[in-house]
C-alpha positions as CSV (number, residue, x, y, z in Angstrom):
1,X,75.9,17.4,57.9
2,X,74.9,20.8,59.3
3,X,71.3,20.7,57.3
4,X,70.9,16.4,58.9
5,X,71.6,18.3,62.6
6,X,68.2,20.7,62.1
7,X,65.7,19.3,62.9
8,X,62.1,19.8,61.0
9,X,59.9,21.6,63.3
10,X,56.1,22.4,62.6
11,X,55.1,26.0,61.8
12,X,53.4,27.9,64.3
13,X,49.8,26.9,64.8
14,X,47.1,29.8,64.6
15,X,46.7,30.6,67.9
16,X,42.8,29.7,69.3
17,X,41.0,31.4,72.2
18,X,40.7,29.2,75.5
19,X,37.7,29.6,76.8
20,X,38.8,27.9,80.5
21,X,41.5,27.8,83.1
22,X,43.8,25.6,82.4
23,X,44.8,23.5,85.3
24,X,48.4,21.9,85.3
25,X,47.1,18.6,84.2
26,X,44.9,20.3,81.7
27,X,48.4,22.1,80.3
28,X,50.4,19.3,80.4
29,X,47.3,17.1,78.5
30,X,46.8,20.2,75.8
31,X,50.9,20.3,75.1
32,X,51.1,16.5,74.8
33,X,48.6,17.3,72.3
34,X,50.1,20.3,70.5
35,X,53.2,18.6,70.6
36,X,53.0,14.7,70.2
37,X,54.7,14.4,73.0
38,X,53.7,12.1,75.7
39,X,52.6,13.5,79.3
40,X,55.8,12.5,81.2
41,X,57.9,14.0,78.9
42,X,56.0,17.5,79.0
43,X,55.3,17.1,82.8
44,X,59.3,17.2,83.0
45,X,59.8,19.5,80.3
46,X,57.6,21.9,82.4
47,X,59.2,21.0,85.4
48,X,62.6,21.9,84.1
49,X,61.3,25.6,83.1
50,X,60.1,26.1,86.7
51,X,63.5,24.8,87.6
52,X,65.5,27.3,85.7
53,X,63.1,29.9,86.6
54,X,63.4,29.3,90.6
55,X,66.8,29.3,89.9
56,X,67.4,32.3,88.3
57,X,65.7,34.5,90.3
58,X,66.8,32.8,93.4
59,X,69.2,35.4,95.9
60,X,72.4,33.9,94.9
61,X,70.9,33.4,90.9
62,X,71.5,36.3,88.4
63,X,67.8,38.0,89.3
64,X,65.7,38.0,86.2
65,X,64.2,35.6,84.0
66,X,63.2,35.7,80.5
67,X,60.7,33.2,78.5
68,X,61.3,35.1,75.0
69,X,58.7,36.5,73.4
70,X,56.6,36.3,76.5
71,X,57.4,37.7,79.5
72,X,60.7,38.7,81.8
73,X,60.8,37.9,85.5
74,X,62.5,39.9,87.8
75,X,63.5,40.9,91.5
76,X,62.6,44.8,92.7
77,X,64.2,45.8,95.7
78,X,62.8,47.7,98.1
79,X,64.1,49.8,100.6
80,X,63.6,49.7,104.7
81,X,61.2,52.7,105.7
82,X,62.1,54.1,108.7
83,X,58.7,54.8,111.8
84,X,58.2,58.5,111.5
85,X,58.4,58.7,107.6
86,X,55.8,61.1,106.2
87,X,54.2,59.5,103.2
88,X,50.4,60.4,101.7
89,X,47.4,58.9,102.6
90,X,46.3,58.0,99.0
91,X,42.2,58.1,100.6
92,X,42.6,61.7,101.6
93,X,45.4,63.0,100.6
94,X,46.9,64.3,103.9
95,X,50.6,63.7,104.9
96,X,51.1,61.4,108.2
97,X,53.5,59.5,110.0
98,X,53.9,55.5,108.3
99,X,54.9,52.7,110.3
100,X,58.9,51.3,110.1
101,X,58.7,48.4,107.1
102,X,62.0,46.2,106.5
103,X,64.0,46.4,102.7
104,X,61.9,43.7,100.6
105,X,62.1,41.8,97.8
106,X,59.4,42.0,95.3
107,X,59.1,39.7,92.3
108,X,58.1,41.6,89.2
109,X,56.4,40.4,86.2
110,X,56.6,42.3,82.9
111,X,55.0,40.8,79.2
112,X,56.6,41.0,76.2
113,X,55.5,41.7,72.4
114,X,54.3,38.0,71.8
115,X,52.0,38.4,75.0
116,X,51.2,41.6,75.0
117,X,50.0,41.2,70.9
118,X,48.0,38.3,71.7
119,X,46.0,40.1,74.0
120,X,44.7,43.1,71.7
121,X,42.2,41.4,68.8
């Protein structure tokens, strides 16, 4: 019963330099492909990934988001500067005064081994 509940699933395809942005139609068109899939069902597919993305990093959502293999999404907060603060001017190096900022949010974006392997040759 346990092996009729698997289902057969096609081993990883080499994977082929594209040598143009995709657009989302272009994506969805390419997966449908990939997959044998029809368009609808990976336009929903894709829409349910940004769903559970949005979510999850969404203030009251847990903060972080992980597509395995690929990449982690995740919320930096920032503190409030107060006017007055000394910080460096990074052009010439000299200390002055910076302008009052309020705390931030920042959404951060870090790859993981499948992404960061397909990048190096």
């Amino acid at each position: 019963m346990r092996s009729a509940a698997r289902r057969k699933t096609k081993p990883a395809a080499a994977i082929r330099p594209i040598r143009q942005t995709l657009t989302k139609s272009a994506l969805t068109t390419a997966i449908a492909e990939r997959t044998g899939l029809t368009r609808r069902q990976v336009s929903e597919v894709l829409g349910s990934l940004e769903a559970a993305m949005c979510g999850s990093i969404h203030p009251s959502g847990v903060g972080e988001f992980v597509l395995p293999g690929l990449f982690k999404v995740y919320l930096r907060k920032v503190p409030a500067r107060k006017a007055g603060t000394l910080i460096r001017n990074p052009a010439t190096g000299e200390m002055m005064a910076a302008k009052a900022k309020p705390a931030t949010v920042r959404v951060k974006i870090r790859p993981l081994s499948k992404l960061k392997k397909a990048a190096i040759r």
